[in-house]
VOBA-1610 file (N, C-alpha, C; in pm, whole numbers, padded with zeros to 5 digits, always signed):
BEGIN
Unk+02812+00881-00791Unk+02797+00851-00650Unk+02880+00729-00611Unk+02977+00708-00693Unk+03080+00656-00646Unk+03181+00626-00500Unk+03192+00787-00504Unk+03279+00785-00364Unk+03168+00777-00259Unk+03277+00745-00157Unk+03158+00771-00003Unk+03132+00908+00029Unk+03006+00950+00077Unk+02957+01121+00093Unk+02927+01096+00222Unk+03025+01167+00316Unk+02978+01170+00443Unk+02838+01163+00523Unk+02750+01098+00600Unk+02640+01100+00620Unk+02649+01106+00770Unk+02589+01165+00888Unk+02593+01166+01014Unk+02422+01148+01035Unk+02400+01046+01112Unk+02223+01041+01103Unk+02196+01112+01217Unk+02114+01209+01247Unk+02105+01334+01343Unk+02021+01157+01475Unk+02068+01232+01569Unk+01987+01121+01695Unk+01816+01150+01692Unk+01804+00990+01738Unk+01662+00995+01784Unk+01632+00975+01904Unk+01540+01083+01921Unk+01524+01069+02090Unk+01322+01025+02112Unk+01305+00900+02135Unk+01199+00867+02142Unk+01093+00961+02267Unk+00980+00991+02143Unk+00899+00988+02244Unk+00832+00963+02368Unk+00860+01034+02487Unk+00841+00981+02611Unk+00693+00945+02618Unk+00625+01009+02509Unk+00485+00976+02519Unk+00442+00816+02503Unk+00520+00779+02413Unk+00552+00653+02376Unk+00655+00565+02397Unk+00620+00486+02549Unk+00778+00450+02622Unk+00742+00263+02580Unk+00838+00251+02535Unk+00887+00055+02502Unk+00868+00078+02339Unk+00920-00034+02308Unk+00882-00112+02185Unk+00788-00101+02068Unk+00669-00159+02123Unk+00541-00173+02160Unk+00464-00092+02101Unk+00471+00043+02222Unk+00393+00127+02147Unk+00451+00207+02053Unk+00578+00234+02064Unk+00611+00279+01877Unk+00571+00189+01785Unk+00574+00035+01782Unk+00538+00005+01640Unk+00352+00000+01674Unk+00323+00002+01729Unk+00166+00018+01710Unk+00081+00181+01696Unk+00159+00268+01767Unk+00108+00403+01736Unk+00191+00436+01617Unk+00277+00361+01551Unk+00378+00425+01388Unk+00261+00379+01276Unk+00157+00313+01341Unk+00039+00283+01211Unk-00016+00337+01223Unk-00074+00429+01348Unk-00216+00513+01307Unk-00157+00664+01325Unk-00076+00756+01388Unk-00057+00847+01409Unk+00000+00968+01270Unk+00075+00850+01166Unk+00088+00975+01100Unk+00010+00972+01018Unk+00008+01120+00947Unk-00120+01208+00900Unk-00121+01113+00764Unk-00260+01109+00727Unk-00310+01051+00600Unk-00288+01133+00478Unk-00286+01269+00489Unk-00340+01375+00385Unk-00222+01408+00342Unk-00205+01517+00193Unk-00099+01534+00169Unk-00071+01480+00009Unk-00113+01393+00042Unk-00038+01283-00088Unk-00110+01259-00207Unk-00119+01311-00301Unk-00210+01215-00423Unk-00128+01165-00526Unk-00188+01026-00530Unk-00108+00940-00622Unk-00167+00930-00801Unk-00151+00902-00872Unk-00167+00886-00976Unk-00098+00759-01001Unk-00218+00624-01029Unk-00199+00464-01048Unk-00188+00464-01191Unk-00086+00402-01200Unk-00033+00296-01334Unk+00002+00171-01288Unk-00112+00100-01393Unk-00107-00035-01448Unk-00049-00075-01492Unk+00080-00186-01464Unk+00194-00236-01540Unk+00179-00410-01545Unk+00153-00439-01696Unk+00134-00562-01704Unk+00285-00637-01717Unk+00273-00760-01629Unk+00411-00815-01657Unk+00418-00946-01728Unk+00528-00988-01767Unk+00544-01045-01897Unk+00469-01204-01830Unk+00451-01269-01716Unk+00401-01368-01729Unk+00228-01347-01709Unk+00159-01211-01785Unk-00023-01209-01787Unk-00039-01142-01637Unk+00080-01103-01536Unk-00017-01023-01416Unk+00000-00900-01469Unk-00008-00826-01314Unk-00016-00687-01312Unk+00042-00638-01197Unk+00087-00523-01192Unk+00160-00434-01087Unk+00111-00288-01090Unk+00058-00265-00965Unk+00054-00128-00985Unk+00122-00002-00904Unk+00154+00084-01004Unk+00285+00178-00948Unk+00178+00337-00919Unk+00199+00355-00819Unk+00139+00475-00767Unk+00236+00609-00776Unk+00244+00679-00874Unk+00326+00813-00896Unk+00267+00946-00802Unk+00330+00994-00675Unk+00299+01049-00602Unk+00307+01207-00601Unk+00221+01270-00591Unk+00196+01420-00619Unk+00222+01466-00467Unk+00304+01554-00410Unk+00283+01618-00244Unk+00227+01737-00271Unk+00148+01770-00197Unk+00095+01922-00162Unk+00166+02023-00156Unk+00193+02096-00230Unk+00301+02210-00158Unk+00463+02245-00236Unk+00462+02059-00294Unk+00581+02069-00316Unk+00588+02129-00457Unk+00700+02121-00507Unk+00751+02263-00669Unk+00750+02113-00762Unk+00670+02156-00868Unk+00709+02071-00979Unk+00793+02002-01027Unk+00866+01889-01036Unk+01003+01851-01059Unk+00994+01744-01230Unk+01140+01793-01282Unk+01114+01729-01455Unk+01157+01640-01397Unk+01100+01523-01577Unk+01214+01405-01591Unk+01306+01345-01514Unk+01381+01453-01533Unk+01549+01441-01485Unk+01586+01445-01367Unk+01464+01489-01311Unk+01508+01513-01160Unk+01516+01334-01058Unk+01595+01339-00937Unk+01581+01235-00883Unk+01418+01160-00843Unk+01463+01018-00889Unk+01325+00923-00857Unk+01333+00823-00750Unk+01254+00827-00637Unk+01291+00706-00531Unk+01146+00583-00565Unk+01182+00480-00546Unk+01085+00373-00558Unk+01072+00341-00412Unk+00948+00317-00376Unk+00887+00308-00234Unk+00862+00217-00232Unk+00931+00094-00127Unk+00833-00047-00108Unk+00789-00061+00022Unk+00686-00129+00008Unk+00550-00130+00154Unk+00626-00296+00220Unk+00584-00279+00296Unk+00587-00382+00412Unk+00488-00541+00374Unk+00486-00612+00496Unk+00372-00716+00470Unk+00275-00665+00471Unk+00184-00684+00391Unk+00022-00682+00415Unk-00001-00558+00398Unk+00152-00474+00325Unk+00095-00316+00364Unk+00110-00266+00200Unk+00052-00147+00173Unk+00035-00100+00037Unk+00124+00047+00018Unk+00040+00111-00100Unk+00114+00240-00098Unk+00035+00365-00025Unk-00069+00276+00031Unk-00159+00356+00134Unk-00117+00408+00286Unk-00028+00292+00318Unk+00046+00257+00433Unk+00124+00414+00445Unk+00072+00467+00607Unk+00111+00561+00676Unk+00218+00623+00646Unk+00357+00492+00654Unk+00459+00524+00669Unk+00519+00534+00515Unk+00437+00453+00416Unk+00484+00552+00298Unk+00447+00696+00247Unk+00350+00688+00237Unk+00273+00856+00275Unk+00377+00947+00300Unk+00396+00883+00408Unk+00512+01010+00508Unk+00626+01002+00462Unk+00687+00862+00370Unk+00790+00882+00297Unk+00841+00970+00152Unk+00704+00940+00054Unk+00669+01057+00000Unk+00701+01201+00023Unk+00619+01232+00155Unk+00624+01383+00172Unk+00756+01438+00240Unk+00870+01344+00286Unk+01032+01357+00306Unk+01081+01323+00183Unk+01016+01253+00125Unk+01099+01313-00015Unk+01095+01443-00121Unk+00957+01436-00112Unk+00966+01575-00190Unk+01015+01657-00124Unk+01017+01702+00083Unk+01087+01822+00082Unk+01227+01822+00065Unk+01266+01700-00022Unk+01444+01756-00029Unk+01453+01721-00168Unk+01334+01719-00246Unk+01367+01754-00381Unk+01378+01594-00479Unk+01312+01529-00420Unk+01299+01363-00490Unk+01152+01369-00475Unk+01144+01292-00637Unk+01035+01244-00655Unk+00973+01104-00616Unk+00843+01019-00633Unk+00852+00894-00544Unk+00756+00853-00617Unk+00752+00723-00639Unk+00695+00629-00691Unk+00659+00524-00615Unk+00547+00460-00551Unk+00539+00378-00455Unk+00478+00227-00524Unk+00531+00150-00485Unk+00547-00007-00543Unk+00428-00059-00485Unk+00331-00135-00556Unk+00238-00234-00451Unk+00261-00365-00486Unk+00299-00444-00370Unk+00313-00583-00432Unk+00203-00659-00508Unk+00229-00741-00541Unk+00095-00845-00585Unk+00028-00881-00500Unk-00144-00803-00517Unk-00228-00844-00423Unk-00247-00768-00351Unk-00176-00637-00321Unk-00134-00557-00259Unk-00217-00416-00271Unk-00279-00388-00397Unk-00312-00272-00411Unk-00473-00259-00444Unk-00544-00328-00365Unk-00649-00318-00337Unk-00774-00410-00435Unk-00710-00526-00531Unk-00739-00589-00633Unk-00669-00737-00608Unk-00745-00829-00636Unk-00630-00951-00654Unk-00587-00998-00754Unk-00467-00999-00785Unk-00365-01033-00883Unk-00427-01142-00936Unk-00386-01160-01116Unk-00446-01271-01170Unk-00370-01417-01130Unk-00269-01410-01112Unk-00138-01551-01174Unk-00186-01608-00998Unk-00159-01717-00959Unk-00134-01803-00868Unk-00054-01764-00768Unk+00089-01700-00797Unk+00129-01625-00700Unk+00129-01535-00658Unk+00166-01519-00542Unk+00167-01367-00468Unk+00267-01297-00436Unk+00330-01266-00346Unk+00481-01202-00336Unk+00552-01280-00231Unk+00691-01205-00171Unk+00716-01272-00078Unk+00883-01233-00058Unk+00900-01257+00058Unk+01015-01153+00109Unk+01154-01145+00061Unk+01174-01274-00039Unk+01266-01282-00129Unk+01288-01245-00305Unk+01172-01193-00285Unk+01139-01189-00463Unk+01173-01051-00513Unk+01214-01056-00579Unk+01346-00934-00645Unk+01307-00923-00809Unk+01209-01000-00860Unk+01205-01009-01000Unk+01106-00868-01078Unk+01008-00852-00951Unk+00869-00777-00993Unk+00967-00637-00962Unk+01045-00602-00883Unk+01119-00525-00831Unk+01201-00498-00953Unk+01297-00565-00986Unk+01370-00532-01106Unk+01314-00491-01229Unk+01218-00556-01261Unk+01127-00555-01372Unk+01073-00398-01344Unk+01058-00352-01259Unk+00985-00194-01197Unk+01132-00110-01247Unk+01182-00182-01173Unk+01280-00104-01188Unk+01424-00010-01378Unk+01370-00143-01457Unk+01434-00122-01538Unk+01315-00075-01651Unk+01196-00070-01594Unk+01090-00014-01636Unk+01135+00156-01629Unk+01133+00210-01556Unk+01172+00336-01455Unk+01290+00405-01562Unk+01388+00313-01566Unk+01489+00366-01599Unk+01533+00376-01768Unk+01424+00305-01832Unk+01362+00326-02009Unk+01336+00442-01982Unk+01230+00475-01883Unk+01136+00601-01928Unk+01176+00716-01930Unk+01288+00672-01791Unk+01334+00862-01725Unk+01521+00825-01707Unk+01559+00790-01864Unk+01734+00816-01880Unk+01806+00885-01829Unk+01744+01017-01742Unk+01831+01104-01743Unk+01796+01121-01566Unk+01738+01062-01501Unk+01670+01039-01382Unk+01774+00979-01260Unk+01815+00975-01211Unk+01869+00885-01056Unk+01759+00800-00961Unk+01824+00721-01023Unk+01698+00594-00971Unk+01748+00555-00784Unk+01626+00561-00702Unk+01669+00548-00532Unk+01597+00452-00503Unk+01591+00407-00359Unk+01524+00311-00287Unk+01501+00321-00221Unk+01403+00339-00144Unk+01355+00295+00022Unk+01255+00196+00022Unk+01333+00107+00133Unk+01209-00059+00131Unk+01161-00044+00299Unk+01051-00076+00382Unk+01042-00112+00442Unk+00995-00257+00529Unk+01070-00275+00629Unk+01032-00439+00659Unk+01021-00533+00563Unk+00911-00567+00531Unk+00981-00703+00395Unk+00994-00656+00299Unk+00934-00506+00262Unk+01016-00440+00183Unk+01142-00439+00203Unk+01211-00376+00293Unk+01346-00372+00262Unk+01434-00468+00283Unk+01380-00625+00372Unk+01440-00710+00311Unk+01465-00719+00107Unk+01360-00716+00094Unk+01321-00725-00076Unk+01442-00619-00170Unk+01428-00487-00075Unk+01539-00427-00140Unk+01681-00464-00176Unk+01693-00456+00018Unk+01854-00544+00015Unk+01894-00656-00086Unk+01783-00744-00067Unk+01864-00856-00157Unk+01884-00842-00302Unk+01781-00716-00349Unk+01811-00675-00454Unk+01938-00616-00509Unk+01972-00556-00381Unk+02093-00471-00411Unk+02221-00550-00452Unk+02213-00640-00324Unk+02292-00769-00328Unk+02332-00851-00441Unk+02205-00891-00521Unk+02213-00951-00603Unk+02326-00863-00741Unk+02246-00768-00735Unk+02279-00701-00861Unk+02426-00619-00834Unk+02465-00620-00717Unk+02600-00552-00699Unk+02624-00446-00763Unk+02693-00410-00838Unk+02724-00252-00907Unk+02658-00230-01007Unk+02610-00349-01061Unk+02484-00357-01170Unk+02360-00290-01147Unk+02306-00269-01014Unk+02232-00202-00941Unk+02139-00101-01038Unk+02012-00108-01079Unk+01963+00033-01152Unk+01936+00115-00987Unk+01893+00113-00914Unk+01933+00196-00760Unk+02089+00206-00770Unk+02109+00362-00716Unk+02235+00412-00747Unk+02231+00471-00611Unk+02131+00462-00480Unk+02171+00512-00354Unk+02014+00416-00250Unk+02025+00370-00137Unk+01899+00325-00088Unk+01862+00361+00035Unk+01784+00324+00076Unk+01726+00282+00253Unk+01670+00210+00294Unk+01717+00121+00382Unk+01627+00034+00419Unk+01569+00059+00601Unk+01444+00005+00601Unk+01421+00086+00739Unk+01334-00066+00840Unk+01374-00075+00906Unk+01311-00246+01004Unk+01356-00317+00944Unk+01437-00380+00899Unk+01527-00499+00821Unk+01435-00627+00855Unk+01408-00687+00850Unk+01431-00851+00921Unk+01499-00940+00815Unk+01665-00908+00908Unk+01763-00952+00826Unk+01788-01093+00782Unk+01681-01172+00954Unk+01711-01325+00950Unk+01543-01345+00933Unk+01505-01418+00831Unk+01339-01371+00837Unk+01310-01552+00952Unk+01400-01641+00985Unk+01370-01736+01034Unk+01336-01709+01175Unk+01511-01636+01231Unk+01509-01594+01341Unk+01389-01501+01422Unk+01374-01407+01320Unk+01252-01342+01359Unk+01113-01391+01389Unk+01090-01476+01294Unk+00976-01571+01301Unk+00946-01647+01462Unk+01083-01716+01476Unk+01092-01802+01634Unk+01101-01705+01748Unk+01182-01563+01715Unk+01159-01475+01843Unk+00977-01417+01804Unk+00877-01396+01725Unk+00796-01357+01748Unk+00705-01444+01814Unk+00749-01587+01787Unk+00667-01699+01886Unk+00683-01669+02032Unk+00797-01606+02084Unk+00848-01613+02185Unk+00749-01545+02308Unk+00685-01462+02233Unk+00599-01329+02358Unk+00474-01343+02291Unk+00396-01304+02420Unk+00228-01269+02378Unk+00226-01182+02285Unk+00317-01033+02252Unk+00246-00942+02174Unk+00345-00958+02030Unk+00435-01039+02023Unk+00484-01126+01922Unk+00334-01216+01857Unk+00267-01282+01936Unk+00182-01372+01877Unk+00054-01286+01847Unk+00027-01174+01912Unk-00070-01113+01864Unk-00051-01044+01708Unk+00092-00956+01677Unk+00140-00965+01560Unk+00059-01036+01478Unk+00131-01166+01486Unk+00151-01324+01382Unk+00025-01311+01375Unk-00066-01323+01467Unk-00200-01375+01408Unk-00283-01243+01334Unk-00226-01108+01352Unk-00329-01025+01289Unk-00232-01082+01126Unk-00147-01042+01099Unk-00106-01099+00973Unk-00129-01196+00867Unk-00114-01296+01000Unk-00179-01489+00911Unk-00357-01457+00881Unk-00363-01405+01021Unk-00536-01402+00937Unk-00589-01361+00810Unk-00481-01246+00763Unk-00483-01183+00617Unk-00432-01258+00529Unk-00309-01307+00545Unk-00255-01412+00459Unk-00349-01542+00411Unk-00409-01574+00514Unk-00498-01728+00495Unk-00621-01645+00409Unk-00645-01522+00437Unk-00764-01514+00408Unk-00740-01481+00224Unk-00656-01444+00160Unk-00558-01424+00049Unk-00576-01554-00054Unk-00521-01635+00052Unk-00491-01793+00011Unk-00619-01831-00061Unk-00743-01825+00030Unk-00875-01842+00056Unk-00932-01822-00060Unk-00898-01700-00095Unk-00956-01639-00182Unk-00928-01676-00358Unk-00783-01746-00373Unk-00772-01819-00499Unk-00741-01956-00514Unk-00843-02031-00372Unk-00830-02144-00398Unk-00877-02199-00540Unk-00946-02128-00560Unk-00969-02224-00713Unk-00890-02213-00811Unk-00758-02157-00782Unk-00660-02139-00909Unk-00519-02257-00794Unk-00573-02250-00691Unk-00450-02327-00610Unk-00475-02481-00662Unk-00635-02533-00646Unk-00678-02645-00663Unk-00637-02738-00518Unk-00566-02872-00550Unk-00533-02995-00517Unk-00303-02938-00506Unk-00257-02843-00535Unk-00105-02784-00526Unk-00054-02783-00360Unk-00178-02700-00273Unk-00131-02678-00106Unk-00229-02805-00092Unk-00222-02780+00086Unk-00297-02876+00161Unk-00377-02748+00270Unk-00520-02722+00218Unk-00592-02633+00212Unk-00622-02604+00356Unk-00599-02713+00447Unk-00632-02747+00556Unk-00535-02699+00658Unk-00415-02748+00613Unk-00274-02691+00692Unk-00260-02554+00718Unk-00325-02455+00556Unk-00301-02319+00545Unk-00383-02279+00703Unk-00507-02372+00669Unk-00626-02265+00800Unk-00580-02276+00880Unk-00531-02394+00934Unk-00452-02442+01067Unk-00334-02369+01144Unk-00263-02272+01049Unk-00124-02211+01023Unk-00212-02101+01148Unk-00089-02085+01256Unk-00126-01968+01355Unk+00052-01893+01393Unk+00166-01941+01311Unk+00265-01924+01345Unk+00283-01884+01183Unk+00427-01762+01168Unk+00466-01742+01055Unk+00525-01861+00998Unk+00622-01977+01037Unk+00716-02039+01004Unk+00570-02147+00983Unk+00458-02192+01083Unk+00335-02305+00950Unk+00298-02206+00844Unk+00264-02100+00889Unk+00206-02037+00714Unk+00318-02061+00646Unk+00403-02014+00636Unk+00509-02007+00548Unk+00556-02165+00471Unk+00539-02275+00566Unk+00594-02405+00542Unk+00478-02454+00497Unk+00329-02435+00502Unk+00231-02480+00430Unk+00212-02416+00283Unk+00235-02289+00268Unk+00175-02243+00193Unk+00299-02135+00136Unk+00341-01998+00182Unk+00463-01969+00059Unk+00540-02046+00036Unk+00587-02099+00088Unk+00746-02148+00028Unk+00706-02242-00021Unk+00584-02362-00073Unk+00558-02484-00153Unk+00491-02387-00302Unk+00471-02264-00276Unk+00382-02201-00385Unk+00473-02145-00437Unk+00577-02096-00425Unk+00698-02016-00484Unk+00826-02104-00504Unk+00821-02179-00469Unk+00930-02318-00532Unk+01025-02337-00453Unk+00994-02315-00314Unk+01095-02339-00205Unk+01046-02447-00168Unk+01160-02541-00104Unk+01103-02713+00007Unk+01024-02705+00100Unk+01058-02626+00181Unk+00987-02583+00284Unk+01001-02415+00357Unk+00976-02392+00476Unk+01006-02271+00570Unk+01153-02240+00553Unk+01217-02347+00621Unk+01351-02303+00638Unk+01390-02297+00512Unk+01399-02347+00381Unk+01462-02314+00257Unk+01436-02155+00213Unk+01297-02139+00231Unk+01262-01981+00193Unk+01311-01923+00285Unk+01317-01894+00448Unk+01395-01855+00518Unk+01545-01795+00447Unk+01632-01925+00463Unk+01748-01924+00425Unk+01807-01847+00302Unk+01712-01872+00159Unk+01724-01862+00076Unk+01694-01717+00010Unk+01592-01639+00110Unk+01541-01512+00111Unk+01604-01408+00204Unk+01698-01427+00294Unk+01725-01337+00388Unk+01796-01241+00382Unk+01789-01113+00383Unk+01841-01009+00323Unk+01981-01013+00389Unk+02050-01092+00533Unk+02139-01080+00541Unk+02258-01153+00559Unk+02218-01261+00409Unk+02309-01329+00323Unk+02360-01238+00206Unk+02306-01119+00205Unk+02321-01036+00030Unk+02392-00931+00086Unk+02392-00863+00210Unk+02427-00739+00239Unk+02592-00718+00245Unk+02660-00809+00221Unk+02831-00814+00160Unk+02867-00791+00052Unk+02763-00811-00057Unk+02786-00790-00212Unk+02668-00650-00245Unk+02622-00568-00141Unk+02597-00423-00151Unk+02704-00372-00240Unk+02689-00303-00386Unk+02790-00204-00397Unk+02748-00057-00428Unk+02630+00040-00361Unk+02566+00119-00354Unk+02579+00182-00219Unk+02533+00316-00198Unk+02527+00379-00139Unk+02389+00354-00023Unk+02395+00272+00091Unk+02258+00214+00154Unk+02293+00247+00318Unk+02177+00292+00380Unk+02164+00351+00489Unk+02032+00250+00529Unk+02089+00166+00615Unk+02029+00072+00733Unk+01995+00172+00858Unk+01778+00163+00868Unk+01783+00213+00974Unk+01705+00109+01068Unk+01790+00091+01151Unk+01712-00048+01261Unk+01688+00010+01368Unk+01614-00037+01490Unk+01625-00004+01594Unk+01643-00160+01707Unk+01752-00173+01781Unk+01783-00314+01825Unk+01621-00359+01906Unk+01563-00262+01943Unk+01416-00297+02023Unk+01322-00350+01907Unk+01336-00373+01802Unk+01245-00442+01700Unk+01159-00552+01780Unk+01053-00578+01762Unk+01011-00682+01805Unk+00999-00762+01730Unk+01016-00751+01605Unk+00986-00844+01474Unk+01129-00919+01446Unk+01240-00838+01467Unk+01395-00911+01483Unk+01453-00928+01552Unk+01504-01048+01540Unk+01656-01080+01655Unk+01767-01025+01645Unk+01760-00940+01739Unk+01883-00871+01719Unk+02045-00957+01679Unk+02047-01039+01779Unk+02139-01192+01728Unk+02185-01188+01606Unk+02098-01212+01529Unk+02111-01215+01377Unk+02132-01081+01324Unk+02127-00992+01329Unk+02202-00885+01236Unk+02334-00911+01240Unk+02398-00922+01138Unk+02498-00903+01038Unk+02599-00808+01066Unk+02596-00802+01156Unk+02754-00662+01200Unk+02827-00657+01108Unk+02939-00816+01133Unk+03096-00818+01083Unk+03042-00795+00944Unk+02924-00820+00838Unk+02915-00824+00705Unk+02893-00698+00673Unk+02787-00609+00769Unk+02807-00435+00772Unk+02894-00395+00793Unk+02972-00395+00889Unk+03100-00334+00881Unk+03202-00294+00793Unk+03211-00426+00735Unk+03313-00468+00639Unk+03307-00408+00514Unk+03115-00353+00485Unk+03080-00303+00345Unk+03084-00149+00377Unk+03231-00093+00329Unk+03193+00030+00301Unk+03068+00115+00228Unk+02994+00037+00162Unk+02872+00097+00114Unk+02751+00116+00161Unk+02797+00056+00330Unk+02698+00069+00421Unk+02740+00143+00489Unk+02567+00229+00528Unk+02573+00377+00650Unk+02514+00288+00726Unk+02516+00301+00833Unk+02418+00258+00980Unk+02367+00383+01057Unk+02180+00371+01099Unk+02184+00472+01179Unk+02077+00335+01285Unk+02130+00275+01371Unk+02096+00204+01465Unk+02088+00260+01618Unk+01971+00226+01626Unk+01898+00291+01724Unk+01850+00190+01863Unk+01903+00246+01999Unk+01874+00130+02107Unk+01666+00120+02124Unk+01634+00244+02032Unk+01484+00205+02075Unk+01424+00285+01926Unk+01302+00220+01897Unk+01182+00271+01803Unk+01111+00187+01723Unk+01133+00035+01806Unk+01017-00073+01768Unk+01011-00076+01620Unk+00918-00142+01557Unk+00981-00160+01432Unk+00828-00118+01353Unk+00937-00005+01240Unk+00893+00105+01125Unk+00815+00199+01267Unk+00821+00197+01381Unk+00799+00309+01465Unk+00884+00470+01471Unk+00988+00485+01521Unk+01067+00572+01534Unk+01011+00698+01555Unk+00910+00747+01621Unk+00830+00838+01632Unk+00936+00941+01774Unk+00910+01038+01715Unk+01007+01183+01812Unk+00852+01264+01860Unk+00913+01391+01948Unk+00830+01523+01931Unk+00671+01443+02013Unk+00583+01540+02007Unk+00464+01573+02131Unk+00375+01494+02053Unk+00249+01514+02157Unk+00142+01421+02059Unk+00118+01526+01941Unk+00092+01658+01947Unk+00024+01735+01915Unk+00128+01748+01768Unk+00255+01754+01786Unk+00351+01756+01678Unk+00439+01672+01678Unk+00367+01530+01643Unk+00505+01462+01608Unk+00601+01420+01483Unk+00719+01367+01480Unk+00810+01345+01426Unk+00853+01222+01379Unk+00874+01200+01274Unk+00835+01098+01204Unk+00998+01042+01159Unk+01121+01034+01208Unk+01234+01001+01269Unk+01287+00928+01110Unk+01252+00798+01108Unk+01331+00686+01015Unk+01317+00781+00824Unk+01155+00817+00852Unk+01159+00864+00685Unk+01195+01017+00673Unk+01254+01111+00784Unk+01324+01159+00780Unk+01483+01163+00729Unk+01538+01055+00775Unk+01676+01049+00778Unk+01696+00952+00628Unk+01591+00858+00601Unk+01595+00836+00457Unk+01608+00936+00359Unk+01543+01006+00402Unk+01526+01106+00275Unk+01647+01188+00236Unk+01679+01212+00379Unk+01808+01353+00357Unk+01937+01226+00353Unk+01904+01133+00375Unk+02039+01019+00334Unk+02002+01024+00169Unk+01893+00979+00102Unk+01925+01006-00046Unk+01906+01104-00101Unk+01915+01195-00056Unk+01913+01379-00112Unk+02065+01416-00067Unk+02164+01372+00002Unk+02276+01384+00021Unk+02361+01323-00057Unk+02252+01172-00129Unk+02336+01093-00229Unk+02358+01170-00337Unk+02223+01209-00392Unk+02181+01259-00500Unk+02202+01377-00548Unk+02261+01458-00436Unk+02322+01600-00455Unk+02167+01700-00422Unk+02049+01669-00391Unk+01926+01744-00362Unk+01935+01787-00232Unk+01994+01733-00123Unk+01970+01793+00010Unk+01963+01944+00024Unk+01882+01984+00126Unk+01789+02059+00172Unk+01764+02092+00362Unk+01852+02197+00347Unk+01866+02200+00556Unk+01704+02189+00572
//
């Protein structure tokens, strides 16, 4: 998968049922279907005493696939798991074009709290790699894929980035970027339903924190965390002093998927929509996309973010993990009209 393989991302035409922003990313959490999916959890201990657990996904319907056949690794969002709607639905676009899926839960993430002190966080690429070269012991003969969403696919990107042609992902997707995680942060201060966001989030985050203070001790300032009603105080109280950053802006800076997206040397299909409410549009990275032939773009003037919802109430269309799928089933040689 060397050369470039033509990719045309079919248009999205948003639901009129669902007009702004807004309500795509708030009806993209409850509307698609739950059912479908059974996972089978493995426990993967990692070398510093935690744990990770990898959810191997069974679809209904779909044909048995060996070994050898293509494998995509699924990463969830903030606060979100392998339960999360929109992986579900990524799953079941993968199997109909003939990929198998494995869905990632971060630390903390999968319905248990992680033993070690830390937790995850939108720059961390290690638990990711470590999955990843896990994957690729087991199943040699396999094509290893990606789809990340939101801080997932920040998490991806910079993975990709990092590892350049070294890459064990040999094709990706990333879907809601938040390419500038600073920028995003100060435009979500900006609006009421920006701050309604932030606070359903922080409330989970603090409540996280909360929960291993007795392994945190006298490290944070326990007080600051509760206090935190903005991403950039949570973040400057509490991740970035717990993960070995100075402050906000260092983890900011230091984590942003679109400082890495120039040293992409894989096959990766960016699906954004400029109506994100979670990103500044400002900050996306054009001249650095552009420039990387190893980037597809399917950018979209509307579908709020991980929304992208098409089609009626009664049948709708599930847009972004569509076009992931048949983008790495086109990589992979599996595509499927």
């Amino acid at each position: 998968m060397t050369d470039r393989i033509p990719f045309t991302p079919t248009p999205f035409r948003p639901a009129r049922w669902l007009p702004g922003a807004h309500a795509q990313t708030v009806a993209g959490r409850f509307i698609r279907p739950p059912h479908g999916v059974a996972y089978r959890r493995e426990r993967v201990e990692t070398p510093d005493g935690d744990f990770l657990d990898l959810d191997f996904a069974t679809v209904e319907g779909a044909p048995a696939a060996g070994d050898d056949s293509p494998l995509c690794l699924v990463i969830h969002g903030l606060e979100g798991s392998s339960n999360s709607s929109y992986m579900l639905e990524t799953c079941r676009a993968l199997a109909g074009q003939g990929i198998r899926s494995v869905a990632m839960n971060f630390r903390g993430c999968s319905g248990e709290p992680n033993r070690a002190l830390r937790f995850y966080h939108a720059g961390e690429t290690g638990d990711t790699a470590f999955l990843l070269d896990l994957l690729a012991g087991r199943y040699p003969r396999a094509t290893l894929l990606g789809v990340g969403f939101s801080l997932g696919a920040n998490v991806l990107l910079k993975y990709l980035g990092e590892r350049g042609a070294g890459s064990r992902i040999r094709a990706a997707a990333a879907v809601s970027i938040p390419f500038d995680l600073g920028a995003g942060s100060d435009k979500l201060d900006r609006s009421f339903m920006g701050r309604v966001y932030v606070r359903h989030f922080v409330r989970r985050l603090r409540g996280k924190f909360a929960g291993k203070q007795h392994l945190i001790g006298d490290r944070l300032d326990a007080e600051r965390i509760r206090r935190a009603r903005s991403f950039r105080e949570f973040d400057d109280a509490a991740t970035a002093l717990l993960h070995g950053f100075r402050d906000a802006e260092d983890y900011y800076t230091r984590s942003s998927s679109a400082g890495y997206v120039a040293r992409i040397r894989v096959p990766t299909l960016l699906v954004h929509a400029t109506d994100d409410p979670f990103v500044d549009e400002r900050a996306i990275p054009h001249a650095d996309i552009d420039a990387n032939p190893c980037l597809y773009t399917a950018f979209t003037p509307h579908g709020g973010h991980v929304g992208f919802i098409a089609g009626s109430p009664r049948r709708p269309r599930f847009w972004a993990e569509g076009e992931a799928a048949r983008f790495l089933a086109a990589q992979a040689g599996t595509e499927r009209a």
